[in-house]
MARPA-910571 format. One record per atom (N, C-alpha, C, CB): x, y, z. Coordinates in steps of 0.02 Angstrom, whole numbers, padded with zeros to 5 digits, always signed. Each point is the difference from the previous one (the first is absolute). Glycine has a CB too. Example, Ala and Ser with C-alpha at 12.3 -4.5 7.8 and 13.67 -1.06 7.14 Angstrom:
2
+00660-00284+00390;-00045+00059+00000;+00045+00060+00000;-00095-00059+00062;+00077+00112-00098;+00042+00059+00003;-00039+00055+00037;+00059-00032-00108;
% end
This chain:
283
-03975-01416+03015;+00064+00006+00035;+00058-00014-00047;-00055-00034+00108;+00053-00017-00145;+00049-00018-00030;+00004+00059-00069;-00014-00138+00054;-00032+00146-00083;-00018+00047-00043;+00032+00073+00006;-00099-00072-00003;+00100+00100+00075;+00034+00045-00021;+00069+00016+00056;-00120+00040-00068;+00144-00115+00091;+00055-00015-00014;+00052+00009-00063;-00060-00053+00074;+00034+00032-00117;+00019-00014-00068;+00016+00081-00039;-00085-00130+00000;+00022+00153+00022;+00020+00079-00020;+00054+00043+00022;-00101-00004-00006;+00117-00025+00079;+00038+00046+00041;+00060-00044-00041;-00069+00048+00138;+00082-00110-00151;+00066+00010-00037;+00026+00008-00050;+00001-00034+00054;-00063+00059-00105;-00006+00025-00058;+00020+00062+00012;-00080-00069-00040;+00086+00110+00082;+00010+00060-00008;+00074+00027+00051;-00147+00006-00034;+00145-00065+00064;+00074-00008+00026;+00049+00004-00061;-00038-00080+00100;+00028+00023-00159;+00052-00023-00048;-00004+00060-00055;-00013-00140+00023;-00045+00175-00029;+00007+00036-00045;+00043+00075+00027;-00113-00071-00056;+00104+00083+00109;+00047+00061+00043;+00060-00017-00016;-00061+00021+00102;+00105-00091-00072;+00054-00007-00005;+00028-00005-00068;-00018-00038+00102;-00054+00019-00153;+00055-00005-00072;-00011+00081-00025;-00022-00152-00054;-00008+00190+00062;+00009+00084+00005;+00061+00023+00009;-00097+00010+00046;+00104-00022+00022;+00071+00011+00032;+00031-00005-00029;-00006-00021+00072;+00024-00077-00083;+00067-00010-00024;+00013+00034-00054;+00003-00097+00041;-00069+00104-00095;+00028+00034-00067;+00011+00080+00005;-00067-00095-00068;+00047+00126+00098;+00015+00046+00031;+00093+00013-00005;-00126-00029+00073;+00138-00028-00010;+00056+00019+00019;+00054-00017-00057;-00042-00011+00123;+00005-00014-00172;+00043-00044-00062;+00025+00089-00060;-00108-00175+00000;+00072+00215+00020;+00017+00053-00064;+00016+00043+00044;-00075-00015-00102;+00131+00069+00070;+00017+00038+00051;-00020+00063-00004;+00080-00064+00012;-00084+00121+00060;-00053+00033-00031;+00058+00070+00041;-00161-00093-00015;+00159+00134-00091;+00072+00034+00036;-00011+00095+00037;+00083-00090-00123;-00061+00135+00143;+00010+00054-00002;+00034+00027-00006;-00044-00010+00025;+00057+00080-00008;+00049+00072-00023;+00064-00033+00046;-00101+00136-00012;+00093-00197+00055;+00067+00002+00049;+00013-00054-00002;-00013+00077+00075;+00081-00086-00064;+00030-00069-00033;-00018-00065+00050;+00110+00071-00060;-00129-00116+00038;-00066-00044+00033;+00060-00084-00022;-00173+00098-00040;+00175-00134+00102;+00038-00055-00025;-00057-00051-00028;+00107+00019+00088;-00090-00049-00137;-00028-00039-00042;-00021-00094+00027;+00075+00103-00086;-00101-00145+00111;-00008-00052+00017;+00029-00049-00014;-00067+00042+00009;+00077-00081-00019;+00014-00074-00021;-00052-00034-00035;+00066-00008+00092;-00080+00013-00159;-00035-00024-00047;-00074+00048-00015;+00063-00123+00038;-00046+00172-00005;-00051+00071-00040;+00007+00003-00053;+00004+00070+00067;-00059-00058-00106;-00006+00023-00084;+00010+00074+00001;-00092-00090-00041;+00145+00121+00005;+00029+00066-00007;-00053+00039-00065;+00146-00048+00042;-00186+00097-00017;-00042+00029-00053;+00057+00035-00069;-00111+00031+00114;+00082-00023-00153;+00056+00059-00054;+00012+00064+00030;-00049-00038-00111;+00096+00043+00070;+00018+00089+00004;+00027+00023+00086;-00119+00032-00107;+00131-00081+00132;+00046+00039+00072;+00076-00024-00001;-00111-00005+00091;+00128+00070-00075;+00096+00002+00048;-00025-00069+00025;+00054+00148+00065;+00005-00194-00072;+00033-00043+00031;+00077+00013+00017;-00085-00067-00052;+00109+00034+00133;+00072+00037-00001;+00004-00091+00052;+00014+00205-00003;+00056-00217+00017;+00013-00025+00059;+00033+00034+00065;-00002-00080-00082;-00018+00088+00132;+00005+00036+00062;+00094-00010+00008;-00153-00031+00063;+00188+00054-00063;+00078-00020+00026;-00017-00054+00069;+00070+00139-00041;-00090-00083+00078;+00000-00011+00081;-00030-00076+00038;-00020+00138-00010;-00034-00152-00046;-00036-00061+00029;+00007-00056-00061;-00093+00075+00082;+00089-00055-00140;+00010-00063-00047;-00039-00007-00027;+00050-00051+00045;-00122+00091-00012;-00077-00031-00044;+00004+00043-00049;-00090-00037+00087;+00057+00016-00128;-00046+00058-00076;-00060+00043+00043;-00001-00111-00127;+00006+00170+00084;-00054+00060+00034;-00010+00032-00072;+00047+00035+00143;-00119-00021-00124;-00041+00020-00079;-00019+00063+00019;-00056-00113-00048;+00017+00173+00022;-00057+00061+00000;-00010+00021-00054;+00021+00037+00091;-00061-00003-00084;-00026+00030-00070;+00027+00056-00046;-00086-00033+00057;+00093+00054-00112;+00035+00052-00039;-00013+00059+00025;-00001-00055-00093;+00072+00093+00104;-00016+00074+00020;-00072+00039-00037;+00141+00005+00013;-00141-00016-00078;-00048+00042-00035;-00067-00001+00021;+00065-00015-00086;-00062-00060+00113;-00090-00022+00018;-00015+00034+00072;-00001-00137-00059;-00057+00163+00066;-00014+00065+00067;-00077-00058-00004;+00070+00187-00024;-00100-00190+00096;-00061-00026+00010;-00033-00010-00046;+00002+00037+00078;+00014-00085-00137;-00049-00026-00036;+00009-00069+00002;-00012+00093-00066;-00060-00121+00055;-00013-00075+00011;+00071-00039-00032;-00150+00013-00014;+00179-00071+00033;+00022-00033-00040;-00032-00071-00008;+00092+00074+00021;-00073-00114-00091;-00034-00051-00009;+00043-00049+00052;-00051+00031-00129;+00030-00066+00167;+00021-00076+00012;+00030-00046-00009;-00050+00022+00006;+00044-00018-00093;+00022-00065-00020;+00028-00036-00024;-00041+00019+00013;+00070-00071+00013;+00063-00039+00009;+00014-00035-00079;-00026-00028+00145;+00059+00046-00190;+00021-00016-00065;+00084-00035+00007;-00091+00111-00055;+00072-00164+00036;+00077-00056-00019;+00018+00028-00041;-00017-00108+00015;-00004+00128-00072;+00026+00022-00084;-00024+00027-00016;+00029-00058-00039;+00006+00135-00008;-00053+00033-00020;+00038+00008-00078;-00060+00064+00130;+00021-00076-00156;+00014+00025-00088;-00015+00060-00017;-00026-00097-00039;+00063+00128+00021;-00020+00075-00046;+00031-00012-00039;-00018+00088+00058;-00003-00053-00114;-00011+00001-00065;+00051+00074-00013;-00140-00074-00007;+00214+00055-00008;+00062+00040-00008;-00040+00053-00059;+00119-00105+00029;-00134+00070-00091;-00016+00039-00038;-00090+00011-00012;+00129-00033-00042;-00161+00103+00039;-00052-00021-00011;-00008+00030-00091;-00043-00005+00155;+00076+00020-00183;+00010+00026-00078;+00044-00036-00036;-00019+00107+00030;+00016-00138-00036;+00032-00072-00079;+00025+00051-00051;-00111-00116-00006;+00195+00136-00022;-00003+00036-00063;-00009-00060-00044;+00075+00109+00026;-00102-00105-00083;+00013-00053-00064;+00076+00007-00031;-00133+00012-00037;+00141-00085+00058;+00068-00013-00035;+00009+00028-00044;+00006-00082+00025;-00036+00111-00089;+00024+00006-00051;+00019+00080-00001;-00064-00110-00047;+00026+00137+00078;+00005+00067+00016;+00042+00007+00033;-00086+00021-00010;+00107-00063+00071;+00080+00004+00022;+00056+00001-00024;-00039-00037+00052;+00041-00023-00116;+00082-00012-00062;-00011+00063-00029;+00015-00140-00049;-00098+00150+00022;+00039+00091-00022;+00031+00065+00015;-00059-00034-00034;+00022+00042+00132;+00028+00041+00033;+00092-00012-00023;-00119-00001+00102;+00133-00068-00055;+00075+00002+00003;+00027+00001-00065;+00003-00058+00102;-00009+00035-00149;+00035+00026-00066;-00001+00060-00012;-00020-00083-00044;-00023+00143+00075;-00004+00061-00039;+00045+00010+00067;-00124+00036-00093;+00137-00048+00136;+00052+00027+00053;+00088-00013-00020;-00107-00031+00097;+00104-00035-00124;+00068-00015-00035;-00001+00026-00053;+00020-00092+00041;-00074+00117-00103;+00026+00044-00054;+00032+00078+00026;-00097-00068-00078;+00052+00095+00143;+00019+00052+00003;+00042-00001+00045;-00080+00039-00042;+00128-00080+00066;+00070-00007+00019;+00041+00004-00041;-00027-00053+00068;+00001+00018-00108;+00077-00025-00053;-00015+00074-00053;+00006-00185-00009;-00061+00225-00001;+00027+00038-00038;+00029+00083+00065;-00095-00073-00134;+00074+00052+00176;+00043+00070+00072;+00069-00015-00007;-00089+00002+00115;+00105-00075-00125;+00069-00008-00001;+00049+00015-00058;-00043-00073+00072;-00013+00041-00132;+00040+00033-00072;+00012+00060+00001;-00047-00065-00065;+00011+00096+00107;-00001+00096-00021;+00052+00005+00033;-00119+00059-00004;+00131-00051+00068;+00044-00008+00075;+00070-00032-00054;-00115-00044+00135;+00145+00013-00169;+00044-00032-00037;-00004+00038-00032;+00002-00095+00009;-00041+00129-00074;+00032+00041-00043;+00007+00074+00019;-00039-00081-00077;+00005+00110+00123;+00031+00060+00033;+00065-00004+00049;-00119+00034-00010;+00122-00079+00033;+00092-00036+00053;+00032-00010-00062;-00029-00091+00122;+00016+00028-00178;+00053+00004-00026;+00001+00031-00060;+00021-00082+00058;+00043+00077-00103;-00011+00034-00085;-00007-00054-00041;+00075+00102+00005;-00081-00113-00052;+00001-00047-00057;+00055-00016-00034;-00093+00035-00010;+00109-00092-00011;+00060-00015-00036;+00007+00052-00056;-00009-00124+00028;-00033+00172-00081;+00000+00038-00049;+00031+00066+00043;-00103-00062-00080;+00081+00058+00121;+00001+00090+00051;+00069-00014+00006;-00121+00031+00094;+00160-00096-00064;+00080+00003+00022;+00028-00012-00058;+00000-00042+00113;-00017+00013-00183;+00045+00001-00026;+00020+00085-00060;-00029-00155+00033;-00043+00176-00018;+00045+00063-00024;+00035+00038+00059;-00083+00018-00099;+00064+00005+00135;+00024+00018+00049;+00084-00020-00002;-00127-00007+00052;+00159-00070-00061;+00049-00023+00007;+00028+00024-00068;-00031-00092+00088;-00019+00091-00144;+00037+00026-00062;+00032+00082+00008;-00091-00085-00074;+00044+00143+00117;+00048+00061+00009;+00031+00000+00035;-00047+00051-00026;+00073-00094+00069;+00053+00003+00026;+00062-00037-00031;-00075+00020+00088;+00060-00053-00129;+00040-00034-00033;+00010-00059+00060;+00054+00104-00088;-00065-00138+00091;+00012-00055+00061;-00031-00059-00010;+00006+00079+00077;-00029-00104-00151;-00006-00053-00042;+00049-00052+00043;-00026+00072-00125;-00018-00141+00139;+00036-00038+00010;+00046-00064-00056;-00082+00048+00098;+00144-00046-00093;+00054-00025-00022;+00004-00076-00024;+00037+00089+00070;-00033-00133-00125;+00016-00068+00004;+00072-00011+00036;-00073-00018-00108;+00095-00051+00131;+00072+00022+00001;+00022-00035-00063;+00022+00014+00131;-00019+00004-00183;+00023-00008-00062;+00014+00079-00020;-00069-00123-00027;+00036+00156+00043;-00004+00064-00019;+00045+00046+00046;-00117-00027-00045;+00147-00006+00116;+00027+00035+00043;+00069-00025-00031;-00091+00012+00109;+00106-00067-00128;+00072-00026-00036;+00023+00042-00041;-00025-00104+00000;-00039+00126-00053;+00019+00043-00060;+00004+00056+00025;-00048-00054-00084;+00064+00091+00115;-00011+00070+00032;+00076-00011+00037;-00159+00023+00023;+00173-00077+00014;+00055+00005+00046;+00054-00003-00059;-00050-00060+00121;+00035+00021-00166;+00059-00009-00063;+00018+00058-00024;-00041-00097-00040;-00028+00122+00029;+00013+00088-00056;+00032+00045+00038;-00111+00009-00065;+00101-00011+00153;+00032+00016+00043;+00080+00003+00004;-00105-00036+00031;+00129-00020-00033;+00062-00034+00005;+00039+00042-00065;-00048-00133+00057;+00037+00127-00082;+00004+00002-00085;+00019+00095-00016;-00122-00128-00027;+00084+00158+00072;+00011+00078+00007;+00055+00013+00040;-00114+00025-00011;+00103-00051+00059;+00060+00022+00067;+00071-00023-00035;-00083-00032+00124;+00081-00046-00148;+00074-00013-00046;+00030+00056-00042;-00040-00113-00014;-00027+00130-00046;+00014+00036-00041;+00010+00083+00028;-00058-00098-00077;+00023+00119+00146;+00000+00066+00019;+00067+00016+00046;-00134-00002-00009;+00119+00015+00083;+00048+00020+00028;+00021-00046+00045;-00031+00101-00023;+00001-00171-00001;+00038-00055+00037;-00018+00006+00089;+00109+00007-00108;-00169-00004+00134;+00003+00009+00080;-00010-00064+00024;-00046+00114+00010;+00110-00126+00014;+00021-00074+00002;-00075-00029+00071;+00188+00021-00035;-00200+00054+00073;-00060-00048+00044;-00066-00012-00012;+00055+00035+00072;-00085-00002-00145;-00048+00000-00020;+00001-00080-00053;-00010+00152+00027;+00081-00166-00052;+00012-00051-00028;-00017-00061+00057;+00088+00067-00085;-00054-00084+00138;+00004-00041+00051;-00083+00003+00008;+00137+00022+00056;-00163+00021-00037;-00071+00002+00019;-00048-00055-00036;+00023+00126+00020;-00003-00102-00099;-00037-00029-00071;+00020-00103+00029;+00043+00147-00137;+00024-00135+00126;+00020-00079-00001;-00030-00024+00073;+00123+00010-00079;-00138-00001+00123;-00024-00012+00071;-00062-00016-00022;+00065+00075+00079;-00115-00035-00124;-00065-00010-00008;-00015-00035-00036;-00015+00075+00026;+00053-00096-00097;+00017-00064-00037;-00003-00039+00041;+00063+00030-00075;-00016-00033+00122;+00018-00086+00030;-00059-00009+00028;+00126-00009+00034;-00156+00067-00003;-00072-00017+00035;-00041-00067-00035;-00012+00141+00026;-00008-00098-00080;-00049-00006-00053;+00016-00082-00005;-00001+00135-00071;+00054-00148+00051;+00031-00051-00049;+00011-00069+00014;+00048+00087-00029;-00070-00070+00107;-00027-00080+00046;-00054-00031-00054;+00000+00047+00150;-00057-00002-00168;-00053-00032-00043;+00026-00032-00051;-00072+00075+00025;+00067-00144-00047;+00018-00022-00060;-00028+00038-00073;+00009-00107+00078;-00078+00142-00066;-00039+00036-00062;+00056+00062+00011;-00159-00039+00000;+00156+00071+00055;+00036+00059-00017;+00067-00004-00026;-00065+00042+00077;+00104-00118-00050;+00069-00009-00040;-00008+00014-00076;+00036-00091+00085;-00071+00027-00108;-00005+00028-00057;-00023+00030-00038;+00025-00043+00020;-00056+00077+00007;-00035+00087-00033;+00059+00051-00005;-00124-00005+00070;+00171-00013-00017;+00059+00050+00006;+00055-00039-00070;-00014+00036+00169;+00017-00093-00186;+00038-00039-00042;-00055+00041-00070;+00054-00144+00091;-00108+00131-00089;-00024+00017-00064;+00010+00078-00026;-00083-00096+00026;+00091+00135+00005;+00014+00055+00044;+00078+00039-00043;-00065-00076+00135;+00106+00040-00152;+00076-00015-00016;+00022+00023+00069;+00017+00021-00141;-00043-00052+00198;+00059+00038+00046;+00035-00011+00045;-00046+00050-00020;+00091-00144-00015;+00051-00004+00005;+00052+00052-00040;-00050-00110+00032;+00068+00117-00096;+00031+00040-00013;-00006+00073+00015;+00007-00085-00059;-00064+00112+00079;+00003+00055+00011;+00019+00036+00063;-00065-00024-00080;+00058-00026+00132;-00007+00001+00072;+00059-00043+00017;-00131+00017+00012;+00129-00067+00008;+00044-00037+00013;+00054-00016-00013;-00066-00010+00012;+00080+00003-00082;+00077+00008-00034;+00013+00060+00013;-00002-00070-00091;-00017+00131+00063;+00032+00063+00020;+00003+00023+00060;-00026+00023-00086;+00006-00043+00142;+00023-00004+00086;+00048-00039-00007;-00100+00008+00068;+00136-00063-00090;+00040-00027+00020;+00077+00034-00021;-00094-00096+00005;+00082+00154-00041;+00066+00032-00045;+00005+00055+00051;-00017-00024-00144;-00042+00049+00195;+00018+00050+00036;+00054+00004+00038;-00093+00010-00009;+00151+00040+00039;+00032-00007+00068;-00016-00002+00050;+00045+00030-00037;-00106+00004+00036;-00059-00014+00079;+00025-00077+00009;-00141+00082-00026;+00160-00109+00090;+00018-00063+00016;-00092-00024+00019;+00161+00024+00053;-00170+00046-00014;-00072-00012+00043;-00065-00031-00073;+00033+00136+00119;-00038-00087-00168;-00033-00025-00065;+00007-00071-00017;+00018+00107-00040;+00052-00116+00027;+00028-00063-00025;-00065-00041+00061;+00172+00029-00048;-00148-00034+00090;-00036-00047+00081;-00070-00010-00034;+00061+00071+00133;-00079-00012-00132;-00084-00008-00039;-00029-00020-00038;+00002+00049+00021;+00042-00036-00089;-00011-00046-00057;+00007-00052+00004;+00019+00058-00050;+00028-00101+00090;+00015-00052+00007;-00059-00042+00033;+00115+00047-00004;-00125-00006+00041;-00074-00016+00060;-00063-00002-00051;+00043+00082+00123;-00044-00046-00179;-00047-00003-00031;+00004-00045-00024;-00017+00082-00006;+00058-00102-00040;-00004-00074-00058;-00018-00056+00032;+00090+00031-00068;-00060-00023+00131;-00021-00086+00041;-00068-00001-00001;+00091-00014+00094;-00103+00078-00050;-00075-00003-00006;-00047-00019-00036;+00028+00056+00037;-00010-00031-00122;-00029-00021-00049;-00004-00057-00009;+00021+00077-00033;+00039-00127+00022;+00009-00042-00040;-00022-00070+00079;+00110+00081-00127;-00115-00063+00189;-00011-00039+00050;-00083-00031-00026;+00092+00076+00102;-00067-00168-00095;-00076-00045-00018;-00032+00042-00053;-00031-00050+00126;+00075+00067-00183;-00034+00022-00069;+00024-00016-00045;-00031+00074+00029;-00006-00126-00072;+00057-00030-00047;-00004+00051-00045;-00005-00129+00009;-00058+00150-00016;-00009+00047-00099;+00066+00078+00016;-00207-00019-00037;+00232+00032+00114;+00049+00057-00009;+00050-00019+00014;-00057+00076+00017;+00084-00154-00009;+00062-00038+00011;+00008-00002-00087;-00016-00081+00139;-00033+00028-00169;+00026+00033-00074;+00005+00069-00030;-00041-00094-00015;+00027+00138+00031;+00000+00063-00028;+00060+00006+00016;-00106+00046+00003;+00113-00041+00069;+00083+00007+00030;+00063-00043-00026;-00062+00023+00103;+00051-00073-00111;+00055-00040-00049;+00026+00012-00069;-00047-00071+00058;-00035+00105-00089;+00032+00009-00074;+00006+00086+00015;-00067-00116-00097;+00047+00140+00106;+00056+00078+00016;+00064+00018+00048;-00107+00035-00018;+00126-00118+00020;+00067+00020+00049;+00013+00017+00060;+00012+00025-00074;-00053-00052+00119;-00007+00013+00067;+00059-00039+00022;-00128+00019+00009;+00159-00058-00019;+00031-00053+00039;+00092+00029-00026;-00128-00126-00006;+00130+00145-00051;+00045+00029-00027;+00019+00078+00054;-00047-00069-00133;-00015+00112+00142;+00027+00045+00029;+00013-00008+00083;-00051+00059-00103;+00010-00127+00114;+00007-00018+00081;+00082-00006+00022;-00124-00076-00003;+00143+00026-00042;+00077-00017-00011;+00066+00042-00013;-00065-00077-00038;+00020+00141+00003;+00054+00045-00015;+00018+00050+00078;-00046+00000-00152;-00016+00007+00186;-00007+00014+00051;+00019-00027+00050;-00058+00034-00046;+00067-00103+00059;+00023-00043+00044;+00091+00010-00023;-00133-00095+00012;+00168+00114-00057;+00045-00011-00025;+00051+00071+00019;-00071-00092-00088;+00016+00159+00089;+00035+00052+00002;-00006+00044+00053;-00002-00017-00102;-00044+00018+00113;-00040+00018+00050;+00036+00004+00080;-00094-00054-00085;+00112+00092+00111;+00044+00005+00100;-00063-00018+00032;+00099+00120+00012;-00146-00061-00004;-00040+00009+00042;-00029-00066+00008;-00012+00118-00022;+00011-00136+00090;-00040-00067+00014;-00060-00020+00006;+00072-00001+00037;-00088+00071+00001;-00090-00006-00037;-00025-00001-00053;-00015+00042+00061;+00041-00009-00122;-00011-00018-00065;+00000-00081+00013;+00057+00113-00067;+00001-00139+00060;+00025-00071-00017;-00071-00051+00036;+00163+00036+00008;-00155-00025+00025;-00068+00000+00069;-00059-00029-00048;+00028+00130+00090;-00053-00060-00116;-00076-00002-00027;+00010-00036-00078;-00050+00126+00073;+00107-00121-00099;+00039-00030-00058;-00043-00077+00002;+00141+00073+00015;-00111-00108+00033;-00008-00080+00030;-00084-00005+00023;+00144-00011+00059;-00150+00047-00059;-00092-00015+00022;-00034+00025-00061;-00004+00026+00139;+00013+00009-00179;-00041-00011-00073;+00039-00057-00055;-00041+00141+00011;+00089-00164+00006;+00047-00055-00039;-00047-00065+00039;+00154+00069-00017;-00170-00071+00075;-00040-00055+00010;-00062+00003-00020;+00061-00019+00078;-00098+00076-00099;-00067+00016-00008;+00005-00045-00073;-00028+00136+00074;+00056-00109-00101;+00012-00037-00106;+00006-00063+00017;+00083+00085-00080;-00041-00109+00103;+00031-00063+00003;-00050-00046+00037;+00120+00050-00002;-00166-00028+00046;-00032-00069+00034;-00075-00019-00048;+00051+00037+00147;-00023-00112-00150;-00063-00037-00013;+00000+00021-00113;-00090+00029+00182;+00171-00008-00184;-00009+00019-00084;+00054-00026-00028;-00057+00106+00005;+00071-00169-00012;+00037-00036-00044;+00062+00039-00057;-00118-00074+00019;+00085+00097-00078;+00012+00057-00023;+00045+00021+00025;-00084+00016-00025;+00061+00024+00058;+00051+00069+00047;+00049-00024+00031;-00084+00069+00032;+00090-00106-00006;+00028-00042+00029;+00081-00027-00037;-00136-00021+00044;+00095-00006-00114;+00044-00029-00057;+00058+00062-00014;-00111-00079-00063;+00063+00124+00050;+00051+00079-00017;+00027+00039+00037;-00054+00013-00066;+00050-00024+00128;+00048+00014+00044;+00050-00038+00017;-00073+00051+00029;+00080-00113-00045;+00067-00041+00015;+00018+00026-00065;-00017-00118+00079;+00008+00108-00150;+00037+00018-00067;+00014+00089+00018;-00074-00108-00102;+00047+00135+00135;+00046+00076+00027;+00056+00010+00047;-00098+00035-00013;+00110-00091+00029;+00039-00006+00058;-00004+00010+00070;+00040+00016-00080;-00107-00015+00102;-00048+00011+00048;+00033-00023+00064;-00100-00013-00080;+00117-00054+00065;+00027-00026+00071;+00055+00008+00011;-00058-00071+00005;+00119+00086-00050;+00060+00021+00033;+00003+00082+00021;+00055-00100-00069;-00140+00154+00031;+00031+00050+00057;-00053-00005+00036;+00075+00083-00052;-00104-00122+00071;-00050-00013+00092;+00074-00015+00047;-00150-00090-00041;+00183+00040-00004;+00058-00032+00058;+00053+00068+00007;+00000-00152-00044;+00003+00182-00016;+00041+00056+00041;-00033+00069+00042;+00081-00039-00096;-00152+00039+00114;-00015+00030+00023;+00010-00024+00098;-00063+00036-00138;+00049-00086+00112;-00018-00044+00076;+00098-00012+00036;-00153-00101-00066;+00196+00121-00001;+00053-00008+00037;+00028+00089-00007;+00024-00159-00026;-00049+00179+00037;+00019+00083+00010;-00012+00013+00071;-00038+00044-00118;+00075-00028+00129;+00024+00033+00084;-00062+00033+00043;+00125+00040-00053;-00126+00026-00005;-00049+00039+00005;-00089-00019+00004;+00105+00054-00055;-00111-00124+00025;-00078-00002+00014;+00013-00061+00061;-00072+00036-00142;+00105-00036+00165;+00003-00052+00050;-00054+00039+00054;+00140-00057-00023;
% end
């Protein structure tokens, strides 16, 4: 009696632990099937959450048509991303032969886009379009200057020249490249003898320029008489713009040069500043 008592609940406990494990894995199909509360989810099925109710619902992949599926309930699954290993070393050579043959697609790609420094500079040689020092643009504007005086005098091709001087002549190298140049006397003194009032303006504009924060063309300018013809100019001179640009290359010599300074009071410098400053006309 007791004996197979014992059986009958041997086979009680083993039903129910069937069951329960049973009900522990979930067992999916072609139609969307809600999922349990602590079911083991097999691989490889649609999972979605339902909008409407809130639960998770699983089935099986469109592709799969009545064939068995496995059961079984996997926490983790490892696959193996790669199953072919390249050897490192065979890899640094791949990619280096990929960056040699970049960098030489690109050298080619560069010398068919661009030309070569040899290709432009002849090229620039038939056209004549050699590029210029500006030492070399001074000497050209001088030889310039120097024709038009001596030719038919076109007083706007002159103005032009002295405009492009003054340019230049901000540079302290180009000042005195233009001083080494002779062309204070050539340029500058001989603008100041013109009647062009407008010339006169320019030359005048030029020397400051020069001789402005330059001591080596403040002396040049002192011992060829710059200060002598400033004065003679300040002295004779109506036009007020002359007189004007007169006083702004007279300060160019004079600042920060002792010297110059000295030889303009022994010229009489300050009594004709004072009679300029008491003339009607430059008021």
């Amino acid at each position: 009696m007791r004996c197979g008592f014992l059986t009958f609940v041997l086979i009680l406990l083993v039903g129910v632990s069937c069951e329960t494990e049973d009900e522990d894995i979930f067992v999916p199909s072609h139609e969307w099937k809600e999922i349990k509360q602590g079911q083991k989810i097999p691989a490889g099925l649609h999972i979605r959450v339902n909008l409407q109710t809130g639960k998770k619902e699983a089935r099986l992949p469109d592709e799969i048509n009545n064939k068995k599926q496995a059961l079984v309930a996997t926490e983790e699954q490892n696959e193996e991303t790669f199953q072919h290993q390249i050897p490192l070393i065979e890899l640094e050579e791949t990619l280096k032969k990929i960056k040699n043959d970049a960098k030489q697609d690109s050298s080619e790609k560069l010398k068919t886009k661009y030309r070569s420094y040899d290709e432009l500079k002849r090229e620039l040689g038939t056209l004549k379009l050699t590029p210029k020092l500006d030492s070399e643009i001074i000497r050209d504007l001088i030889d310039d200057y120097k024709i038009e005086v001596g030719g038919s005098k076109n007083s706007t091709r002159i103005k032009n020249i002295l405009e492009d001087l003054e340019y230049l002549s901000h540079q302290i190298d180009n000042a005195i490249d233009f001083v080494n140049q002779n062309g204070f006397k050539d340029v500058v003194y001989n603008s100041l003898n013109e009647t062009d009032s407008v010339i006169k303006v320019l030359s005048l504009r030029l020397m400051g320029s020069l001789m402005q924060n330059n001591p080596k063309v403040q002396i040049h300018g002192l011992e060829t008489g710059c200060i002598r013809e400033i004065l003679k100019i300040l002295t004779l001179e109506k036009q007020v713009g002359v007189k004007y640009q007169a006083v702004g290359a007279l300060s160019a010599v004079l600042r920060r040069f002792p010297l110059a300074q000295k030889q303009f009071v022994e010229n009489g410098g300050l009594s004709v500043i004072s009679k300029v400053f008491e003339d009607k006309n430059t008021k």
